[in-house]
N, C-alpha and C positions, 0 to 999 in steps of 0.2 A: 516540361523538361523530361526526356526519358530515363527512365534509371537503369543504369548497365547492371544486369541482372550476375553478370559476369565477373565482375568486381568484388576485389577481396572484401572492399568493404561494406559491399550488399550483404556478402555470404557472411559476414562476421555479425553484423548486425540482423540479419534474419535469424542466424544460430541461436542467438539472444533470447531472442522475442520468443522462438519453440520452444527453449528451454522455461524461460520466466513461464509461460501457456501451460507448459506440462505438469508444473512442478503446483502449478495454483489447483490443474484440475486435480490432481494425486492429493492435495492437503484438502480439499473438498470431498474429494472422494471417501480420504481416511477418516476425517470430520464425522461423514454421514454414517459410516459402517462401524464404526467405535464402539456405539451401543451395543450393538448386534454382535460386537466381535465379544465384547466383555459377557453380555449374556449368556452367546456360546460357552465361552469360560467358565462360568460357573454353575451350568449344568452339567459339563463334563469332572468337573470338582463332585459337585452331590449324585452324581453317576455312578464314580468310583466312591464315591462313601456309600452309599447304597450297596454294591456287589462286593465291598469291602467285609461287611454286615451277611453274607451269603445269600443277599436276594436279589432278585431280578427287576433291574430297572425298567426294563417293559411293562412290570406288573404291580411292583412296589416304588410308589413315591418316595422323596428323600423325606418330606412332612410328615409322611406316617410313619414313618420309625425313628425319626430324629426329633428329638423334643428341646433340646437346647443346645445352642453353638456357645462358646466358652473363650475366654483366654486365660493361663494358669498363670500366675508370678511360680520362684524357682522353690516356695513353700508350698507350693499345691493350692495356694487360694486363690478365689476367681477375682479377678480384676478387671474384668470387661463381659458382656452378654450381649453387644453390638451387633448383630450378625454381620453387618459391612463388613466390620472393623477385623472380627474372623474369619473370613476369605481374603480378606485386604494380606491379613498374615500368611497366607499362605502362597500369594501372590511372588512373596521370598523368604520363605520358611529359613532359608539358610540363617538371614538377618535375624528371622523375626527369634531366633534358637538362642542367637548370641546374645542378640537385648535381654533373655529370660524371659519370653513371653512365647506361650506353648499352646497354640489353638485344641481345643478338644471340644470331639463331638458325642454329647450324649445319648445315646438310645433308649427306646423302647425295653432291650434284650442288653446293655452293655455300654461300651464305648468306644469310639474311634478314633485314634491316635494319628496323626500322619508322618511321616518319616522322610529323610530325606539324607542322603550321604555319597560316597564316593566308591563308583564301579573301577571299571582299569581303563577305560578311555574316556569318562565323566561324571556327570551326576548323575545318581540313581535315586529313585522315589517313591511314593505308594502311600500307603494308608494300612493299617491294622487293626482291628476290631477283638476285642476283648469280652466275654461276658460277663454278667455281672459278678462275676467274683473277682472281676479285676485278673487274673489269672488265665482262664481258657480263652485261646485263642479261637474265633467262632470264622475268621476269615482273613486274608490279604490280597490286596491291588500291590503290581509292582510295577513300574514303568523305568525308561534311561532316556538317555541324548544319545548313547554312540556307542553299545556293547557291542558286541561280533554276531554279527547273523549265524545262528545253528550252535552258538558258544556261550555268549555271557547273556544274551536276548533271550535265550531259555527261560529268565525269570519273568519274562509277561507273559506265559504262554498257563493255561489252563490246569494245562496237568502238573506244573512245577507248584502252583499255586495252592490245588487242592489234597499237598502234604503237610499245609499249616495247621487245618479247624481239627481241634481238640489237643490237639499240642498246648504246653502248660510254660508258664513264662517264669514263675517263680520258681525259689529251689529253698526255702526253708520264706525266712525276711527279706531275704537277697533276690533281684530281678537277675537272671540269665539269660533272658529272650534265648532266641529258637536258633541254633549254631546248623550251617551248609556246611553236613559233614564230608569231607572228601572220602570218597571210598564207598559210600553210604551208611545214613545213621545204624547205628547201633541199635539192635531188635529190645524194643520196649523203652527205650530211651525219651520219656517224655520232652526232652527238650534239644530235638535233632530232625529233620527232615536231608533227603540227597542234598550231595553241593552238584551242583550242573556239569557234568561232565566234556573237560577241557573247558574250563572257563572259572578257574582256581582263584584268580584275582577280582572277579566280581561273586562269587559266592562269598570270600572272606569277603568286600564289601558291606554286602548283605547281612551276611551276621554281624556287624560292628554298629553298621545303621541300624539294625531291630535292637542291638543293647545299648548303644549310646541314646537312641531316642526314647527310648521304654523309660530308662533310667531320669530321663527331664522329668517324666510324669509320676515317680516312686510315690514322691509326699500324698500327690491325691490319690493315686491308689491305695498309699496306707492307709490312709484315712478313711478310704470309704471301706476298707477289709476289716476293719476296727472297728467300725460302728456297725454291721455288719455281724460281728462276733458276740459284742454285746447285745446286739438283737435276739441273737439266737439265745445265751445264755440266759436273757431276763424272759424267752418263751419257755424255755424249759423248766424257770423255776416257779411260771407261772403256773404249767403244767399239773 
């Protein structure tokens, strides 16, 4: 019997068949690249935690400077050392902020915080790198989904970036993270870097996301400025 190729209802049920065909090879496809996509993932994660840290992923691995992945409860104490389980969190940091559970990455030289907040057309994000006094900032990654090209996009760009290392986050016991002054900071002002010019609502972004997320991580930073203080003290009276 010939099939009229012509007929609605050839064409309807051919339609069928390429669709069901495509959609199998596409979930095979995704199937097979998942690996590969997730692994991409999370070298571009310990990429930017490496140049967060001011070195160069070309030359320094995340392994050689990164000695422990972390999750913090809202006390500062560690409740997870999974490494999955701490990329898994980051995977939606938004979430993972609001459960109270605060991935941190310890260094060699410090530690790296990741950040995560609201530009003027989305999410804004990055990482931060602390030295070991908890205090000096040694570097930041910043990334978006949707600033203004030449406006609020200025905050991935190199040069915005390398106004952070040595800027100071504390202001006595109190965390102030690092304020995008408009205008530009204030000469000697430890805790001021430019805000991007014409791009007002993502530099205030900025500054809200380095102090709201600094501020998760206070307890373990007290803690370790504390223990830290009495080191020194019980050196100098060993002295």
């Amino acid at each position: 019997m010939k099939v009229n190729t012509n007929s609605n209802t050839y064409i309807i049920i051919y339609s069928i068949v390429m669709v069901v065909i495509v959609a199998i090879l596409l979930s095979v496809a995704a199937l097979g690249l998942a690996p590969r996509q997730q692994e991409n993932m999370l070298n571009e994660k310990k990429t930017q935690i490496v140049k967060a840290l001011g070195e160069d992923p070309a030359t320094t691995s995340y392994d050689s400077v990164i000695t422990k992945a972390v999750i913090l409860d809202a006390t500062g104490a560690v409740v997870s050392e999974d490494v999955k389980e701490v990329f898994a969190a980051l995977n939606d940091l938004k979430a993972s902020f609001a459960e109270g559970r605060y991935p941190l990455f310890v260094a060699t030289s410090g530690v790296v915080a990741p950040l995560y907040g609201a530009g003027l057309w989305g999410p804004i994000w990055g990482y931060i790198a602390l030295d070991t006094d908890m205090n000096t900032v040694k570097g930041i990654v910043l990334d978006h989904s949707g600033e203004t090209p030449g406006l609020g996009a200025e905050i991935t760009t190199p040069k915005h970036q390398a106004m952070y290392p040595g800027k100071t986050v504390y202001e006595g016991d109190a965390i102030v993270g690092v304020t995008l002054k408009k205008g530009g900071a204030e000469k000697g002002n430890p805790h001021q870097v430019d805000a991007i010019t014409g791009g007002t609502k993502t530099s205030d972004g900025v500054s809200a996301m380095i102090f709201d997320c600094l501020n998760y991580y206070k307890p373990y930073f007290d803690a370790v400025r504390a223990a830290a203080t009495v080191e020194a003290e019980s050196n100098t009276l060993n002295e």
